[in-house]
ZATORFI-659700 format. One record per atom (N, C-alpha, C, CB): x, y, z. Coordinates in steps of 0.02 Angstrom, whole numbers, plus 32768, in hexadecimal, padded with zeros to 4 digits. Atoms other than C-alpha are relative to their C-alpha. Glycine has a CB too. Layout:
residues N
XYZ ...
END
This chain:
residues 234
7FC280088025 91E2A9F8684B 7FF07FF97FB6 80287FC28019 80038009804F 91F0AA066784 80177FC47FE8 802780307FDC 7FF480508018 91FFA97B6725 804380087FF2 7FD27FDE7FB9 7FB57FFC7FFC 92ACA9AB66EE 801D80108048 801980377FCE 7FD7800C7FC3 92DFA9B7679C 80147FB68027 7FDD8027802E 7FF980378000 929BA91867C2 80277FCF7FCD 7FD07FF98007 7FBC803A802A 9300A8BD6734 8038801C8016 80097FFF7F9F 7FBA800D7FF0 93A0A9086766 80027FE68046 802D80417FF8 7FFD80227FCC 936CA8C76808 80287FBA800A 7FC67FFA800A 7FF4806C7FF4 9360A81167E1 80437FF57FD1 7FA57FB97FCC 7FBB8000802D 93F8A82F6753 803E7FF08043 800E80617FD0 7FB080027FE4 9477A86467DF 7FF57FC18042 802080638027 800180247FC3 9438A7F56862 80127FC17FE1 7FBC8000802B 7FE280488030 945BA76D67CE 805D7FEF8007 7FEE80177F99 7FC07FF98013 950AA79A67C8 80327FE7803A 800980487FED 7FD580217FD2 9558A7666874 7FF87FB37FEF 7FEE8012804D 8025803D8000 94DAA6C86864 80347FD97FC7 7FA6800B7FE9 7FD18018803E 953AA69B67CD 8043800A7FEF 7FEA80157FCD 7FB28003800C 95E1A6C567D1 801880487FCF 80137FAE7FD2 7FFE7FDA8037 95D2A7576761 803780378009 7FBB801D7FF3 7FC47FDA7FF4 9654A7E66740 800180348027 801780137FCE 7FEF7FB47FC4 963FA88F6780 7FC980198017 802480477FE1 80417FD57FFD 9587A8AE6791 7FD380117FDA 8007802D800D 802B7FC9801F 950FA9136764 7FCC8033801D 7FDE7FE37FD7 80157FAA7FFF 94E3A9D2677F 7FB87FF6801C 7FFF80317FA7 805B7FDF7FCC 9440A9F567FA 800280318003 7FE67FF28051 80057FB57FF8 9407AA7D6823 80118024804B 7FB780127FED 7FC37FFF7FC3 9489AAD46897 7FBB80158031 805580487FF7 800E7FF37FCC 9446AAE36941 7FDA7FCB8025 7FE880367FFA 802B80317FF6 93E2AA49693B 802A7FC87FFC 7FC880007FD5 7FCE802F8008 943AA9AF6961 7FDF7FCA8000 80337FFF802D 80248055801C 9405A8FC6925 801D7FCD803D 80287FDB7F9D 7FE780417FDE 93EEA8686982 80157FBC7FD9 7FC97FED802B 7FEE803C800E 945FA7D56960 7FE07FB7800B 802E80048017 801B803E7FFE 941FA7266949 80317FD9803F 80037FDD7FB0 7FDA80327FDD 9455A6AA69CF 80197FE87FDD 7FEB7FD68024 7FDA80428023 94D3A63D69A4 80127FCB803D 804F80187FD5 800280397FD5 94EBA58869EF 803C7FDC7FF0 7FC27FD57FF9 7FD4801E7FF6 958BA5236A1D 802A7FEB802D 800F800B7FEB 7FE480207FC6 960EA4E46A85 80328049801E 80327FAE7FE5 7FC07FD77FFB 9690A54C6AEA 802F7FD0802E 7FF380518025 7FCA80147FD3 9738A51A6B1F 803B80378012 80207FC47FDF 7FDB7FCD7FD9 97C9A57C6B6F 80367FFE7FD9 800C7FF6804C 7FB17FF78027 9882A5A76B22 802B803A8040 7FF580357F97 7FD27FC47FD3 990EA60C6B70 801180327FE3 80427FED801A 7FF27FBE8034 98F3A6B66B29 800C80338023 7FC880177FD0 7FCF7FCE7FD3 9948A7466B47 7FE480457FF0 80587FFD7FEB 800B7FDF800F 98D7A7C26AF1 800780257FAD 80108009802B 7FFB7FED8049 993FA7CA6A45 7FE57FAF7FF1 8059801E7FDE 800B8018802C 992CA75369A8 7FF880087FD4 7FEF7FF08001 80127FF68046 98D9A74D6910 7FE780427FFD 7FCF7FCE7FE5 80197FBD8017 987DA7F7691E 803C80368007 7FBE8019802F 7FC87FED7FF3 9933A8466940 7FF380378035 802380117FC4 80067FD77FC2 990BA89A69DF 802D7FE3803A 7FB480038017 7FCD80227FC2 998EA8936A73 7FE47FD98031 80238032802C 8012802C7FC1 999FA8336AF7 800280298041 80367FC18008 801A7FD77FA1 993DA8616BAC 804E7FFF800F 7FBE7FBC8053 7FCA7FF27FB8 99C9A89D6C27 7FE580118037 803480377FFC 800F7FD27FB5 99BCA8ED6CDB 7FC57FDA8008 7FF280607FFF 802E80287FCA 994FA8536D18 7FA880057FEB 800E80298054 805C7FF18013 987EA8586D13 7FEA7FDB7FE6 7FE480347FD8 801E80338024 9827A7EE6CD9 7FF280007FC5 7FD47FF28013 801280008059 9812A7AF6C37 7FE17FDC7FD2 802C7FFC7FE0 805380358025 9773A7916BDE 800C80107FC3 7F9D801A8015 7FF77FEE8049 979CA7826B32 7FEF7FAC7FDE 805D80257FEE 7FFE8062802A 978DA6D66AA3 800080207FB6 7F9C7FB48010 7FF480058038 97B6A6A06A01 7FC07FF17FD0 80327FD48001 8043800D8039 9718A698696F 80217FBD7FDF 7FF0804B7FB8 7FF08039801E 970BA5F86916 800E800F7FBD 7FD07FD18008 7FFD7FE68042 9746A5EC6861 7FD880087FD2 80207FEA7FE7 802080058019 96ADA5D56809 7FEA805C8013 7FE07FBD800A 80057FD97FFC 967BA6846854 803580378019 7FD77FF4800E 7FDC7FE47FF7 9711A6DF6871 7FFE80387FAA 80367FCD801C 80177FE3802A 96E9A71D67D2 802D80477FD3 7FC7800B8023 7FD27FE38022 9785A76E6790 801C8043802A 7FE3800C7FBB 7FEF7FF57FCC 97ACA7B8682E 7FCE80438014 804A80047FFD 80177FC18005 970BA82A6830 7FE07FF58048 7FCF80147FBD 801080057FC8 96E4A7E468D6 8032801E8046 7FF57FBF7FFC 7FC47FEF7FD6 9774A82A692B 7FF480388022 803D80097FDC 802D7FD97FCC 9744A89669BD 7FCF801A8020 800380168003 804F80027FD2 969DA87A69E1 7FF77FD9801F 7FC47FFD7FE7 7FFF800C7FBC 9662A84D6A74 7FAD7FC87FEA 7FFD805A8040 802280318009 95F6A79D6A84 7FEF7FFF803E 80197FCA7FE2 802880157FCE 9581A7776B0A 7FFF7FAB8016 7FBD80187FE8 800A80558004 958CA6B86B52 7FEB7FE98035 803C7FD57FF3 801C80387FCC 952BA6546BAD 7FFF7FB18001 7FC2800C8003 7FF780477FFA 955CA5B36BE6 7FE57FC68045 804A80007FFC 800F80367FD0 9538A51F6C62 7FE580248053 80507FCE8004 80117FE47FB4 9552A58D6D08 7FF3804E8005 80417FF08034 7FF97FD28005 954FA6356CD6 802380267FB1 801880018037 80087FC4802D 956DA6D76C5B 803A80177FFC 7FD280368013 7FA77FD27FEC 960BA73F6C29 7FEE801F7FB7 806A7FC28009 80017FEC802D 9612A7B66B99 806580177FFA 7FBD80338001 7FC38015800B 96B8A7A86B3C 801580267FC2 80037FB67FFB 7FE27FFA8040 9726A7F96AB5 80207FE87FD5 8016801B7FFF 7FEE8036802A 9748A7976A21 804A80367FE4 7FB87FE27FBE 7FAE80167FF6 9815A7966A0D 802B7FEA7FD1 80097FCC8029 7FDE8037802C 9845A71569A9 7FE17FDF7FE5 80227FD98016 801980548033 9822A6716933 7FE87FEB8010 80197FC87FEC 7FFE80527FE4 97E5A5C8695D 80137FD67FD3 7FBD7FE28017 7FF8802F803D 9827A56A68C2 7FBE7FCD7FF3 80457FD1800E 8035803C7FFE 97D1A4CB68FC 7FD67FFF8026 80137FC88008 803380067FDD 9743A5096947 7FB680067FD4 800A80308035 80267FFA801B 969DA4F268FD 7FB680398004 80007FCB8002 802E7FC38009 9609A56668B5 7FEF7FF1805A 7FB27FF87FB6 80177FDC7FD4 95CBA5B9695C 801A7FDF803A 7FBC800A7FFC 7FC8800C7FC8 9657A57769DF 801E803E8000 80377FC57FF2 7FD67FE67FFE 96BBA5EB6A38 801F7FF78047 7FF180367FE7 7FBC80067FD9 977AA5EF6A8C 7FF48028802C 804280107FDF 80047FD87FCA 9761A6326B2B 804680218029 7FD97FD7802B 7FE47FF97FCA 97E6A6876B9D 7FEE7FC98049 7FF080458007 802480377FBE 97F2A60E6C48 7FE8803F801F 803D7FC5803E 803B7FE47FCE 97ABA6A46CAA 7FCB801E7FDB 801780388033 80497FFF8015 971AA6C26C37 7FDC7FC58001 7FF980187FC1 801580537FFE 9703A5EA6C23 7FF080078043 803D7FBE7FEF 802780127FAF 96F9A5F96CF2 7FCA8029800A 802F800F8046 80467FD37FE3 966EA6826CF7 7FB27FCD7FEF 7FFA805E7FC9 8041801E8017 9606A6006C8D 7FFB7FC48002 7FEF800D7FC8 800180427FE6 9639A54F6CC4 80417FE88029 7FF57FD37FC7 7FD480207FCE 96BFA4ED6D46 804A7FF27FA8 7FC87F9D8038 7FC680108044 9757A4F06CBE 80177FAB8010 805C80428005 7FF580628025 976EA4196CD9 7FCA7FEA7FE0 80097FB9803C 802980098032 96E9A4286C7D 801880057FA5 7FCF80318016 7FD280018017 9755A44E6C02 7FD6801C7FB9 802A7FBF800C 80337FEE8035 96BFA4606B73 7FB77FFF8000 800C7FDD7FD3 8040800A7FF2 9614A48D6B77 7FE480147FDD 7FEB800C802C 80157FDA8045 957AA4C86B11 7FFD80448028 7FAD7FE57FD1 80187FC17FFA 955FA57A6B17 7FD1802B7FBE 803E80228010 80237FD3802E 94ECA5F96ABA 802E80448004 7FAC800C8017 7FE87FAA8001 951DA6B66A87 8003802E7FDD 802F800D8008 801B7FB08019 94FFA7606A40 802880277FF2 7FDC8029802B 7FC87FD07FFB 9558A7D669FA 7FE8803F802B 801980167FB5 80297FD47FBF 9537A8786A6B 803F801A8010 7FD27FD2804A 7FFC7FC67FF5 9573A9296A83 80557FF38031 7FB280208024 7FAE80027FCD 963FA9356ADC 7FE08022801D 8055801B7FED 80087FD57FCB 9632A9936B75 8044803E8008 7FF87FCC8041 7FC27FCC8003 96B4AA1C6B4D 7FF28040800E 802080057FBE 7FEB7FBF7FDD 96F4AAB56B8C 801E80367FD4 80347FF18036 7FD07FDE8025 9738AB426B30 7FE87FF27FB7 804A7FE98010 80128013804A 9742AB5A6A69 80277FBE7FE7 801580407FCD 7FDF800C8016 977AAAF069E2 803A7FF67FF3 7FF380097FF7 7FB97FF3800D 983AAAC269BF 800F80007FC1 80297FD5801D 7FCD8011804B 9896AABA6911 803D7FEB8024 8014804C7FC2 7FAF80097FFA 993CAA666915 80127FEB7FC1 801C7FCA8038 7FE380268044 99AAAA55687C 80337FCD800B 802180327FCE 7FE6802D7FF9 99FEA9BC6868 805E80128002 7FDE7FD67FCC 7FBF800D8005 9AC4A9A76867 80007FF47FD5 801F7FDD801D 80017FEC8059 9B02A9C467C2 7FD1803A7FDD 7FE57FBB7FD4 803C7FB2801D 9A7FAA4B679C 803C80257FE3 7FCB80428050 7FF47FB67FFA 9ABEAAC9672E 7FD380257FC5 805480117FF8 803A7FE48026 9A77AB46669F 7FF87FC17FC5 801280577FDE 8023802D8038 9A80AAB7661E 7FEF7FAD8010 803380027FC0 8015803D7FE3 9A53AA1D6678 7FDB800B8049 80407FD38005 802B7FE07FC5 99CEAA506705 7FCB7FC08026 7FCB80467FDA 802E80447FE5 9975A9D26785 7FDF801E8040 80357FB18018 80287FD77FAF 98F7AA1D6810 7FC07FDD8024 7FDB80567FEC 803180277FC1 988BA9C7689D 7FD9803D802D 803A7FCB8041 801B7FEA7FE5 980AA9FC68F1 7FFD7FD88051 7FD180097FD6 800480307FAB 9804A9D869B6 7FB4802C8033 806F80158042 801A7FD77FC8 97A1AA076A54 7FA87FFF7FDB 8032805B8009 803C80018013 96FAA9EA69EE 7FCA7FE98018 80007FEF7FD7 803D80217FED 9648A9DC6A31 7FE67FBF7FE0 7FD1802E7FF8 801D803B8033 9608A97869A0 80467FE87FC5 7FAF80277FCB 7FC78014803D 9647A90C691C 801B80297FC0 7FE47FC77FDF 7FE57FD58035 96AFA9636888 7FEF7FE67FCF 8040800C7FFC 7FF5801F803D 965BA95267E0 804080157FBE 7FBD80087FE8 7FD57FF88052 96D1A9AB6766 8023805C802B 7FAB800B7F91 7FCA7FB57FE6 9764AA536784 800280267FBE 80637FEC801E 80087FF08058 975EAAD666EE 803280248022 7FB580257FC9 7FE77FDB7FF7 97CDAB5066E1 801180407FC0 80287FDE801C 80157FCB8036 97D2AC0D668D 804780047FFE 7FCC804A8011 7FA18004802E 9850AC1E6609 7FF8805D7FDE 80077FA27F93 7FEF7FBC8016 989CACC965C3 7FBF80257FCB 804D7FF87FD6 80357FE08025 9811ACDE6549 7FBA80058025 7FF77FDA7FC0 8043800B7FD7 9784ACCE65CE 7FE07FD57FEE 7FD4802D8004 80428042800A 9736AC3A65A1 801E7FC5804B 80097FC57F8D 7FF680227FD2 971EABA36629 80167FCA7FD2 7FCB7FF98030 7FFC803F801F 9764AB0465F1 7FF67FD88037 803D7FF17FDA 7FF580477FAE 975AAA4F6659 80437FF07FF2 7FC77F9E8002 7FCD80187FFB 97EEAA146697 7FFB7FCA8009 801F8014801E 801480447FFF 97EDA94F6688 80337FE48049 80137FD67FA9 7FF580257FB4 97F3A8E36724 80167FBC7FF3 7FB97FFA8031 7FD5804E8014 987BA847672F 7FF07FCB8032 805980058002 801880147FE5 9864A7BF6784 802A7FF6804D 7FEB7FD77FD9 7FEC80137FC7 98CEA7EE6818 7FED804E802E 80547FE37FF9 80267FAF7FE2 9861A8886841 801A804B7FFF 7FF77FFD804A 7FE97FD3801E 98C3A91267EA 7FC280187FD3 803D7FEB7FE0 80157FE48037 9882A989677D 802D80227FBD 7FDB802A801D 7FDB7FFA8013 98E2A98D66EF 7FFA80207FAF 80197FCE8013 7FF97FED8041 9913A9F86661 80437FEE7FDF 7FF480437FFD 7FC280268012 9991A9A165F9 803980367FDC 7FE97FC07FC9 7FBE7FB68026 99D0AA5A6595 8002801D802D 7FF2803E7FBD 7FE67FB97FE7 99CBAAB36622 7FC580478022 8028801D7FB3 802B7FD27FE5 9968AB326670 8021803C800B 7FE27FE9803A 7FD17FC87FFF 99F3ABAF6653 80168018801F 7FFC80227FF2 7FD280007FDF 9A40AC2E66BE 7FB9802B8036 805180217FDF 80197FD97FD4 99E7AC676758 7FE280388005 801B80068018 803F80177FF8 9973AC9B67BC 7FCA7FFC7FD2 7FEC801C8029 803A80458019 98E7AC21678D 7FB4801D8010 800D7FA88039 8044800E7FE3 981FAC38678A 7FF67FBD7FFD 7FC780227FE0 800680667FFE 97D5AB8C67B9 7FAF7FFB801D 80497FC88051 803480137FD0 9732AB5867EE 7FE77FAA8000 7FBE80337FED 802580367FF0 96ECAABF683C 7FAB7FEF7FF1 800D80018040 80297FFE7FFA 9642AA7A6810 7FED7F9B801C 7FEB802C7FC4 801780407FD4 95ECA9DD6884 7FD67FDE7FDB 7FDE800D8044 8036801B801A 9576A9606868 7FC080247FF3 7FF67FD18023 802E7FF07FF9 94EDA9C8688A 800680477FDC 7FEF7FF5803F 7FFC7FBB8032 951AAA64680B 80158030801D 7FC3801B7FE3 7FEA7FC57FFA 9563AACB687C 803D800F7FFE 7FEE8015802A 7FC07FD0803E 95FAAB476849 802880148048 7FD780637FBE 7FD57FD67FD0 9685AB8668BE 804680097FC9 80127FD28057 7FCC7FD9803A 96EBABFB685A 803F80128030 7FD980547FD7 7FB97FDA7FCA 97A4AC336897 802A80257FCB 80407FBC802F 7FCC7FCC801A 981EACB7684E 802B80098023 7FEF803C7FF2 7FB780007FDD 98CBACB9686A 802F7FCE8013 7FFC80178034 7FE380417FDE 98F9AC086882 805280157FD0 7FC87F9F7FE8 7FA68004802A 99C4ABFB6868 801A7FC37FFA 804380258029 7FCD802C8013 9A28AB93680D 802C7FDF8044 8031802A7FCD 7FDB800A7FC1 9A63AB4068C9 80057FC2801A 7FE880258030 801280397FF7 9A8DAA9968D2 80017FD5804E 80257FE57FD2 7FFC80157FC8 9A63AA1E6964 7FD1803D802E 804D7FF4800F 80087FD87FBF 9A17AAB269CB 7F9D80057FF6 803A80607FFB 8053801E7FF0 994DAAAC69F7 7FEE80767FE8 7FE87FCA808E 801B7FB88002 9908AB6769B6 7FBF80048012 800580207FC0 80557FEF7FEA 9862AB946A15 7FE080177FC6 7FF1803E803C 802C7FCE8034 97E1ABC8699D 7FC980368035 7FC77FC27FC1 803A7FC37FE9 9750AC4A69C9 7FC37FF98018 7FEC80267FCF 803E80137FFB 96CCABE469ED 800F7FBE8001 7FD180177FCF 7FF0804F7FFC 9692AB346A0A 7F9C7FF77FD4 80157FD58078 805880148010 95E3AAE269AE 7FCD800B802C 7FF17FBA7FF5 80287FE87FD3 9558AB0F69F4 7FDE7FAB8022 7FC6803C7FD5 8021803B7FCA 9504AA956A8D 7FAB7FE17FCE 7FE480388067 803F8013800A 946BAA2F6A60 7FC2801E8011 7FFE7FD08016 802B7FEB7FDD 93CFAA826A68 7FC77FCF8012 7FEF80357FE4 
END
């Protein structure tokens, strides 16, 4: 490994560890290992939405999802990656959801059927360790534009993502990429506007890699597949 590989190593692996914002760029195909983190977990009655503004589960199934604590919630750049947890009796890997207001650095809000995969829920709180680590998804990428979207006030989410989302650009009439800035309720938001339809857009992860899409529409509320999904860990 090059020495500049190795520093963005230990850089991005700094960045969950600490609470940090969106990352930082590896070299796509290669995916970094996250630092353990250490704390308590307790349970809530979640439904799937919250703070990362993703709906709420329907049609039954189980639901392994939790809220990030506020110290690392980190301006909502934690919002749909998938955490690894091991606790007292057992393991569950979980999609982070929502908040914890008052939960501290490296605690996290469990779903009760992710809290039962990893301890007796009258337990009510326990320690656990955990990792961030790879979603297990199907299919490409989503875009959804927010409610209220239009060409001069524009807000777009990324869903359905393997890895965590560091930053969304998007190509404007003159061909250049710009970033689109990320709020803290997991929008991507351009405050003039992103004008009038169809949209280029691309996604890039913690780990530097790119999934480009053409054609996204101005369509609010509705989930648009993209073309691709990040590539798997090698």
């Amino acid at each position: 490994m090059t020495r500049r590989a190795q520093l963005l190593l230990v850089l991005s692996s700094f960045v969950i560890a600490c609470g940090g914002d969106d990352g930082v760029p590896h070299v796509p195909g290669e995916c970094i290992t996250f630092d353990e983190q250490r704390g308590e977990g307790t349970y809530y009655d979640a439904t799937g939405a919250g703070a990362c503004s993703f709906d709420a589960q329907t049609g039954g199934g189980e639901l392994l999802v939790a809220a990030m604590n506020a110290p690392q919630f980190a301006g909502s750049s934690v919002c749909g990656m998938c955490a690894h947890v091991v606790g007292p009796s057992g393991e569950v890997t979980v999609r982070i959801v929502d908040l914890c207001p008052e939960c501290a650095r490296g605690d996290l809000d469990l779903s009760p059927q992710a809290f039962d995969r990893i301890a007796a829920r009258e337990l009510g709180r326990v320690p656990i360790t955990w990792r961030e680590v790879p979603c297990d998804v199907g299919g490409p990428i989503a875009w959804r534009m927010k409610e209220g979207s239009n060409p001069w006030w524009t807000a777009v989410q990324v869903r359905a993502h393997r890895h965590r989302i560091a930053r969304v650009e998007r190509l404007t009439a003159e061909g250049d990429w710009v970033d689109v800035p990320r709020v803290d309720y997991n929008f991507f938001v351009e405050e003039s506007g992103f004008g009038e339809g169809p949209y280029t857009l691309r996604a890039i992860d913690v780990h530097g890699s790119v999934v480009e899409d053409t054609g996204i529409e101005l369509r609010e509320e509705v989930d648009q597949p993209g073309a691709s999904q990040f590539p798997a860990c090698e």
